[in-house]
C-alpha positions as CSV (number, residue, x, y, z in Angstrom):
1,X,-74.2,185.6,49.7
2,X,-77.8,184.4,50.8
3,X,-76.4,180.7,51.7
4,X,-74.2,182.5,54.1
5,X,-76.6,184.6,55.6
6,X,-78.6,181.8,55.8
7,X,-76.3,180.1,57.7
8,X,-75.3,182.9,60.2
9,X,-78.9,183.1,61.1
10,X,-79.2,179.2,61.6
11,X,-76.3,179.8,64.3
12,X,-78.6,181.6,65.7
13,X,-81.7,179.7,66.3
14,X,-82.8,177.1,68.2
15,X,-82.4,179.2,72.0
16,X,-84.9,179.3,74.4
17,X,-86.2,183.3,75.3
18,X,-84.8,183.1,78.5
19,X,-81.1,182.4,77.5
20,X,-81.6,185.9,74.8
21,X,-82.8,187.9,78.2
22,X,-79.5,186.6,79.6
23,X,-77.5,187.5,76.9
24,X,-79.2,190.9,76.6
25,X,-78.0,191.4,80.5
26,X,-74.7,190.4,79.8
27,X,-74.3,192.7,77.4
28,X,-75.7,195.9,79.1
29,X,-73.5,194.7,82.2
30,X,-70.5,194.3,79.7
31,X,-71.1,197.8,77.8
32,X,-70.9,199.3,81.1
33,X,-67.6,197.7,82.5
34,X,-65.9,200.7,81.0
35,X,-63.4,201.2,83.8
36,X,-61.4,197.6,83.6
37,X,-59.8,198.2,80.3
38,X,-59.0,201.9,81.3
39,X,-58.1,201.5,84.8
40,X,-54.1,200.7,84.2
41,X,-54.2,204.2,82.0
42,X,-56.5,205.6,84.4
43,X,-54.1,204.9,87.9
44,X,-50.9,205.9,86.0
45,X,-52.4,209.3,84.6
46,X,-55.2,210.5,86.6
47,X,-53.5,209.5,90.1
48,X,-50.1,209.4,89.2
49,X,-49.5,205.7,90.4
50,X,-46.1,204.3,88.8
51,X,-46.5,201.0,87.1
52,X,-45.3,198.6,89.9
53,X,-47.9,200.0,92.0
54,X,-50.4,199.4,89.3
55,X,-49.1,196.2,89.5
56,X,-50.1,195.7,93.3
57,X,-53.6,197.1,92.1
58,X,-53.9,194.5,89.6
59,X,-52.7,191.9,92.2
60,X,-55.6,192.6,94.6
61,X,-58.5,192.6,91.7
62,X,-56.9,188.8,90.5
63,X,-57.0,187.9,94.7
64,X,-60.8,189.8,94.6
65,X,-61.4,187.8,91.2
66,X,-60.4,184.2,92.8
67,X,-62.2,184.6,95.9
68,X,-65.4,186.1,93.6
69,X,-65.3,182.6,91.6
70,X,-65.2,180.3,94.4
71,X,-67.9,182.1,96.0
72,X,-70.2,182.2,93.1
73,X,-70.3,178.5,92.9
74,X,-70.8,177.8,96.4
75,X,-73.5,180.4,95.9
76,X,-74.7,178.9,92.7
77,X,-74.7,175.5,94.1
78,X,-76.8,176.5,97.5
79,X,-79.3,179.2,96.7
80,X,-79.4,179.0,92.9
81,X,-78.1,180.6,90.0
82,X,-80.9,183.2,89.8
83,X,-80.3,185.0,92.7
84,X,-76.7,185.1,92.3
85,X,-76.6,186.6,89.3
86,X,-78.6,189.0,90.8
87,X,-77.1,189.8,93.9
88,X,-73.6,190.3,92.4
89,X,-75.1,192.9,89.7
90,X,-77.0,195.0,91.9
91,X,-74.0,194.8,94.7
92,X,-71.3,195.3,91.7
93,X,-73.2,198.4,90.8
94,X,-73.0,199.8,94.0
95,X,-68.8,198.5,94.4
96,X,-68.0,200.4,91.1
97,X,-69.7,203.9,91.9
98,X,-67.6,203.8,95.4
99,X,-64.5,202.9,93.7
100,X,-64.8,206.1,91.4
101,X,-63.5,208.1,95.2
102,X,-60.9,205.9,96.4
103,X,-57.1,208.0,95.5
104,X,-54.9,206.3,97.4
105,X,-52.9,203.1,97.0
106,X,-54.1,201.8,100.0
107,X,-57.9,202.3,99.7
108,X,-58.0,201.3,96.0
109,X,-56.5,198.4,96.3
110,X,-59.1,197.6,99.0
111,X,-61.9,198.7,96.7
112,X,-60.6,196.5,93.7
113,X,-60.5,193.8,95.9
114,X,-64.2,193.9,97.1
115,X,-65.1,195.4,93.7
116,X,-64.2,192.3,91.7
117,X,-64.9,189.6,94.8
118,X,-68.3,191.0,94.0
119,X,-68.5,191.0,90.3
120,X,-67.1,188.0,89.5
121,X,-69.4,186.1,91.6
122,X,-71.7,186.6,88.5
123,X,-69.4,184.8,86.1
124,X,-70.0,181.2,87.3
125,X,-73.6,181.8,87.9
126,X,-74.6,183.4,84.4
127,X,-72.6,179.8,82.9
128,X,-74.4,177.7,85.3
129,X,-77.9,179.2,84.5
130,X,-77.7,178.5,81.1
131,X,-78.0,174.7,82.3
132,X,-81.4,175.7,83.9
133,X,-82.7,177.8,80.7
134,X,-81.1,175.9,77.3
135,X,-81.7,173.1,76.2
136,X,-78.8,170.0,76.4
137,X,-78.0,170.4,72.5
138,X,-77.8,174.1,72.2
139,X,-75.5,174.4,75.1
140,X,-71.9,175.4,73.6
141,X,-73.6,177.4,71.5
142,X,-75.3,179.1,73.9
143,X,-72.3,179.9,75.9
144,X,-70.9,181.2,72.6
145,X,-74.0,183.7,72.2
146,X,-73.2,184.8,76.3
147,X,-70.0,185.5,75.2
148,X,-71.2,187.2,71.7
149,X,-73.1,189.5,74.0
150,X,-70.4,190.2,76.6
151,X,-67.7,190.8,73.7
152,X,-70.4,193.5,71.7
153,X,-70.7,195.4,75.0
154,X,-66.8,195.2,75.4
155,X,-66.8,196.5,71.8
156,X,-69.5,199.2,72.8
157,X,-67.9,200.2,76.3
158,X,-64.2,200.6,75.1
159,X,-65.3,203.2,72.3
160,X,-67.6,205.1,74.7
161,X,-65.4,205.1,77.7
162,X,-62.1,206.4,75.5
163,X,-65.2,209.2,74.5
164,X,-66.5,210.3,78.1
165,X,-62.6,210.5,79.6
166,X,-61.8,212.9,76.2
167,X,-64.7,214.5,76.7
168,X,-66.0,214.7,80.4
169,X,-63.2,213.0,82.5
170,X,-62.4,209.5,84.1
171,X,-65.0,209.7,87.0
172,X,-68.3,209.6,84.7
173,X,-66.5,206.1,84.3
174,X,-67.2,204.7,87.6
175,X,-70.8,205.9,87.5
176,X,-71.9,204.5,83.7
177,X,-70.3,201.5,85.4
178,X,-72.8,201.5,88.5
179,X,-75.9,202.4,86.6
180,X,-75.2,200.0,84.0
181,X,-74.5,196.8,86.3
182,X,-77.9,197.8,88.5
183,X,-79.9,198.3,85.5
184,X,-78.6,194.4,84.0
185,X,-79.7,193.0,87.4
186,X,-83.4,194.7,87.7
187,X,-83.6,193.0,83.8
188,X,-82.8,189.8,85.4
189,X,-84.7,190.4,88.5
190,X,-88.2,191.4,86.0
191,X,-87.7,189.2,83.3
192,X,-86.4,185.7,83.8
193,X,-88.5,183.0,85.7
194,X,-87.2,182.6,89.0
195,X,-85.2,179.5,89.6
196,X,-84.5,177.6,92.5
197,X,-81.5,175.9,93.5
198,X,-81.2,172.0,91.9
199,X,-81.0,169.2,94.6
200,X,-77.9,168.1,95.6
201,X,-77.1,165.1,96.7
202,X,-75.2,165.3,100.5
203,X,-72.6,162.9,99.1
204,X,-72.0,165.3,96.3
205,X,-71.8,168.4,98.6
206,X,-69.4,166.9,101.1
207,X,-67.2,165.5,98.4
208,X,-67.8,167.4,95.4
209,X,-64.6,169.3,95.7
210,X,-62.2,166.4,96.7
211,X,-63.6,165.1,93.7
212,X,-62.5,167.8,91.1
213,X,-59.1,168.1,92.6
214,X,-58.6,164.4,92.2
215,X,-59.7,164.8,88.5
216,X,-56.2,165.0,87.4
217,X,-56.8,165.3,83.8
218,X,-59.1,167.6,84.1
219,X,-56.4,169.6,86.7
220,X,-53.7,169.5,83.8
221,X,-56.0,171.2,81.4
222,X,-57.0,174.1,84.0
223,X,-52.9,174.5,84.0
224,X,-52.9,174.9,80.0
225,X,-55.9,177.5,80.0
226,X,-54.2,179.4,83.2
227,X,-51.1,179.9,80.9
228,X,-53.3,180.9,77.9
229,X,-55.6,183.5,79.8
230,X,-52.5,184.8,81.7
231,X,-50.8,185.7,78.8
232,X,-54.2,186.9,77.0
233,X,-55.2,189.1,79.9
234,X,-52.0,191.2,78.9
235,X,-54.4,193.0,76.6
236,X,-56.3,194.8,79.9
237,X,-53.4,196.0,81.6
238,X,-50.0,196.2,79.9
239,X,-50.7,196.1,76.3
240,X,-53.0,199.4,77.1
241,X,-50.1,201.2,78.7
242,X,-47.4,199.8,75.9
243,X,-49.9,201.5,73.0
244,X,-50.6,204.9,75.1
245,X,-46.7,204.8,75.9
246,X,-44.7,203.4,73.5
247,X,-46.5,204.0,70.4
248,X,-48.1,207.0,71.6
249,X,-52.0,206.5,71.5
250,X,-54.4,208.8,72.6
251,X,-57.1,207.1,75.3
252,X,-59.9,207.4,72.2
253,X,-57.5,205.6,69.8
254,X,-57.1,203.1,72.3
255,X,-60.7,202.6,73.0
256,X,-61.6,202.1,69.5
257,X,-58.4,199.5,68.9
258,X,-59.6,197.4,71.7
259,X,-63.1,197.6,70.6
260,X,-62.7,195.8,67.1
261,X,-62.4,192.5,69.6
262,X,-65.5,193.0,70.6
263,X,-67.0,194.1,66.7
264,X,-65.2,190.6,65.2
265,X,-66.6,188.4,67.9
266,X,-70.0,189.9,67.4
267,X,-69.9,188.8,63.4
268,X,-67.7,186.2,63.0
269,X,-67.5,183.9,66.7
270,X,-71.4,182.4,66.6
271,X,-71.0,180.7,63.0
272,X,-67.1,180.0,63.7
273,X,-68.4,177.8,66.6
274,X,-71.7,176.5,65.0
275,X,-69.2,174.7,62.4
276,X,-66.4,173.9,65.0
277,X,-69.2,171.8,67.4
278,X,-69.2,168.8,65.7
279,X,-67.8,165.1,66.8
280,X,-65.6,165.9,63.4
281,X,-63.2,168.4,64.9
282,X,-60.8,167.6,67.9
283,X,-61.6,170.4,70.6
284,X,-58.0,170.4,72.1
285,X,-56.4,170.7,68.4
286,X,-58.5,173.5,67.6
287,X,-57.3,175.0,71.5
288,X,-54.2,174.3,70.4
289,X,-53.7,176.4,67.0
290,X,-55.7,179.3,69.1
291,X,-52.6,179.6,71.4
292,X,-50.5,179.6,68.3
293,X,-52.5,182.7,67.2
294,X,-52.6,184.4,70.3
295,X,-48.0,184.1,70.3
296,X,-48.4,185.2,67.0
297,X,-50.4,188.6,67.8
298,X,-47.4,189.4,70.4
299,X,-44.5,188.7,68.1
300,X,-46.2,191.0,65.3
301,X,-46.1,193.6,68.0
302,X,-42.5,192.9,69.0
303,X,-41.6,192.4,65.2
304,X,-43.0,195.6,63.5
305,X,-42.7,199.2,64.4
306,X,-45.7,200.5,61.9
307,X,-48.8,201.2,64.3
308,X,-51.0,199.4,61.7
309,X,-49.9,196.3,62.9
310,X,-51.3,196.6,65.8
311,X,-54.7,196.1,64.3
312,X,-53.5,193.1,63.1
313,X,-52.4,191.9,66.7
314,X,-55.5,192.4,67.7
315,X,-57.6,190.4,64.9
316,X,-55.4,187.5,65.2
317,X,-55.6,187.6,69.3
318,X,-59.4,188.2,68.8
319,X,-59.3,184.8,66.8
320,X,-57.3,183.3,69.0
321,X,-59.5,184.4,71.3
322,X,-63.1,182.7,69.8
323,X,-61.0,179.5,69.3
324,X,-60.4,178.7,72.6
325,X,-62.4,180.5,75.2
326,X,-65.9,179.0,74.1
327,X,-64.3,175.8,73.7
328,X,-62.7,175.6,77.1
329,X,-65.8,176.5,78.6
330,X,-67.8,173.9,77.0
331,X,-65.4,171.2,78.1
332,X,-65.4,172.5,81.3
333,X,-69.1,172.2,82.3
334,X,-69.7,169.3,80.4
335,X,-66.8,167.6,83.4
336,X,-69.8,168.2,85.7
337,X,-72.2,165.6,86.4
338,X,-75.0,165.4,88.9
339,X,-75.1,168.9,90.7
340,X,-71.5,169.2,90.4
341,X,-71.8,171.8,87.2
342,X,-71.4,175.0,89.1
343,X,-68.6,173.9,90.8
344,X,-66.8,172.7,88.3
345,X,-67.2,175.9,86.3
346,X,-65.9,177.9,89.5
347,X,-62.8,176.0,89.5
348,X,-62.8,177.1,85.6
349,X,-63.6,180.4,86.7
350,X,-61.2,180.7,88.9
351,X,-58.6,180.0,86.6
352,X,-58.8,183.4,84.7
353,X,-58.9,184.6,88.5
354,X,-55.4,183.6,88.5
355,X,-54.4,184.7,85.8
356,X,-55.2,188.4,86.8
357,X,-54.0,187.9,90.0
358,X,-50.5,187.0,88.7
359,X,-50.9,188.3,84.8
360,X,-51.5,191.6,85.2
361,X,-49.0,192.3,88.3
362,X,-46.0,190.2,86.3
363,X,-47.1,191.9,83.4
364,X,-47.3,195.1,84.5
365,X,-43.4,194.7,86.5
366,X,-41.5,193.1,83.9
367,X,-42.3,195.8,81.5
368,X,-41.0,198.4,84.1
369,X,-38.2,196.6,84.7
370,X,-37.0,195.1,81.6
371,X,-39.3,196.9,78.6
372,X,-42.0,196.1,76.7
373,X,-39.8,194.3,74.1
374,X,-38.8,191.5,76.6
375,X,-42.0,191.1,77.7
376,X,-43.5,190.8,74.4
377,X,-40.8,188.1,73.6
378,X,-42.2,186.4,76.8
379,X,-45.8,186.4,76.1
380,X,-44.8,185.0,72.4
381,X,-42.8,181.7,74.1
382,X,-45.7,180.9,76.8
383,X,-48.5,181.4,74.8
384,X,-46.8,178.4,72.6
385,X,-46.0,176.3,75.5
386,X,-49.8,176.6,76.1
387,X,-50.9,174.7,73.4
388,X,-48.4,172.4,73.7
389,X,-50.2,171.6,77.2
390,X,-53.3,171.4,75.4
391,X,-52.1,168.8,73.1
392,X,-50.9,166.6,76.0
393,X,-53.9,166.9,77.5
394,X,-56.3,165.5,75.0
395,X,-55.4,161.7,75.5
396,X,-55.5,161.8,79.3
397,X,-59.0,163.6,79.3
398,X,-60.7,162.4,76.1
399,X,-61.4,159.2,77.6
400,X,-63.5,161.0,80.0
401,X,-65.0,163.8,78.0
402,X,-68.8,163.5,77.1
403,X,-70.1,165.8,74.1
């Protein structure tokens, strides 16, 4: 019991103080981004939209998404990481409260849009800082601890949003949201040193993106994670509506099912990496058998009719989860070389973009118009074609990769 205590906290160590005041941010942003996993429930019961118009909703926060990414490494790479980050919190903050008034179709789908155009410009920027604050061989680890802290506030904000809608309604929602991404940018704002933007070369910025798009390999392995994240991000649209719906959940009981993600990634994902991150383990097999988790999770929903299971789904798609994402985003900045980091991890960014712009909406239709069951069956085939991908990947991009 002490050896493996004494290895959890050696997962731990070696970070610089800077990337902890990031992490901390991240997760009092991330415990306050209450709405997103509530807001399929949330336009289908408090405003009585029907499921293909949640769809549309869903469409325009993926389009938002997109646009959020590509801008936040074009900001990233120009003024600097540190005043991105900032800019898109405080902003955000400001996005979320006005969303809280917006009823109609029309107008929420234009507040979604700006709403996540605006928050997602933090999510290259927060990746791209860590380059500026850790050091070279703490890197993938300290993405993992970003990620520790964004997944504890997602355990945190789930449990406490399902509370305040029982308890005081939906709108409080939108406001915890505002305070709570304002109050993670002042952090930023008081603590961190400031940091300009790194030189970059004019070759690089004329050509940096004709560069990526020519980096085929690396072009085939954005396909894989696309079809990985979009069947994954079923978890914060139609999975919600299939446990409220189909096997009857109360908002609360959802809110505490979704939050044991967020619990297991906080005590299990930090070692799990510390042990993966080694020249010893293939990063695209270990991808690989995380896909094969994640069809898994869907086809013990499809399979079983017992409610239990679905805690089960959700610890092996948790799993599935800290197998691949940290992973993926390791590879991907480490394809970036001389200034070309940030953009790189847009284009990665802007992946999961995609995959809400198109997950959430196909999601969302096919179970209105065929049923949960064939979707579940469909999310169970892709998510194994995904790894598939990821195998065929490795031998065109290994060549390539440096650790």
């Amino acid at each position: 019991m002490l050896q493996a205590f004494l290895y959890y906290k050696k997962s731990f160590s070696g970070f610089t103080k800077e990337v902890w005041w990031l992490a901390l941010a991240s997760l009092i942003n991330r415990a306050g981004a209450m709405v997103l996993p509530f807001l399929s429930i949330y336009l289908t019961s408090a405003l009585g939209f029907e499921m293909g118009q949640v769809g549309i909703v869903m469409l325009f926060y993926g389009m938002g998404s997109f646009c959020g990414a590509w801008i936040g490494g074009e900001l990233s790479t120009h003024v600097g990481a540190y005043k991105t980050m900032i800019g898109s919190l405080v902003l955000g903050g400001i996005c979320f409260y006005f969303l809280g008034y917006f009823q109609t179709l029309e107008w929420f789908c234009a507040g979604m849009f700006v709403t996540a155009m605006v928050i997602d410009v933090f999510r290259p920027a927060v990746f791209v800082a860590l380059a500026d604050y850790a050091v070279p061989e703490n890197r993938t680890r300290a993405i993992t601890l970003i990620r520790l802290a964004i997944n504890l506030g997602f355990s945190v904000g789930p449990a406490l949003g399902g509370l305040i809608i029982v308890g005081i309604g939906y709108q409080y929602l939108f406001v915890v949201d505002a305070v709570t991404c304002i109050a993670a940018g002042v952090l930023i704002w008081v603590v961190l040193p400031k940091k300009e933007a790194r030189p970059t070369s004019e070759k690089i910025a004329r050509h940096s993106h004709k560069k990526i798009m020519s980096d085929y390999p690396f072009m085939f392995f954005l396909v894989a994670v696309l079809l990985f994240s979009f069947v994954f991000v079923q978890y914060f649209s139609a999975i919600p509506v299939y446990y409220k719906d189909i096997r009857m959940l109360t908002e609360d009981q959802v809110g505490w099912l979704l939050s044991i993600n967020g619990a297991l990634i906080f005590l299990i994902e930090m070692p799990l990496i510390y042990a993966l991150d080694s020249p010893n383990f293939s990063k695209f097999k270990i991808i690989a058998w995380s896909s094969v988790l994640l069809s898994l999770s869907f086809w013990l929903m499809w399979a079983f009719d017992w409610n239990g299971i679905l805690v089960a789904g959700m610890l092996v798609a948790t799993v599935a989860e800290m197998l691949c994402f940290p992973l993926t985003n390791s590879i991907s900045m480490q394809r970036g070389t001389g200034g070309n980091e940030a953009r790189y991890m847009a284009y990665y960014t802007m992946t999961f973009s995609l995959s809400h712009t198109f997950g959430h909406f196909l999601g969302l239709n096919m179970s209105a118009q065929f049923g949960f069951d064939t979707l579940l069956l469909t999310l169970t085939m892709l998510a194994l074609i995904a790894g598939v991908l990821f195998l065929l990947v490795e031998p065109r991009f290994k060549s390539k990769l440096r650790r």
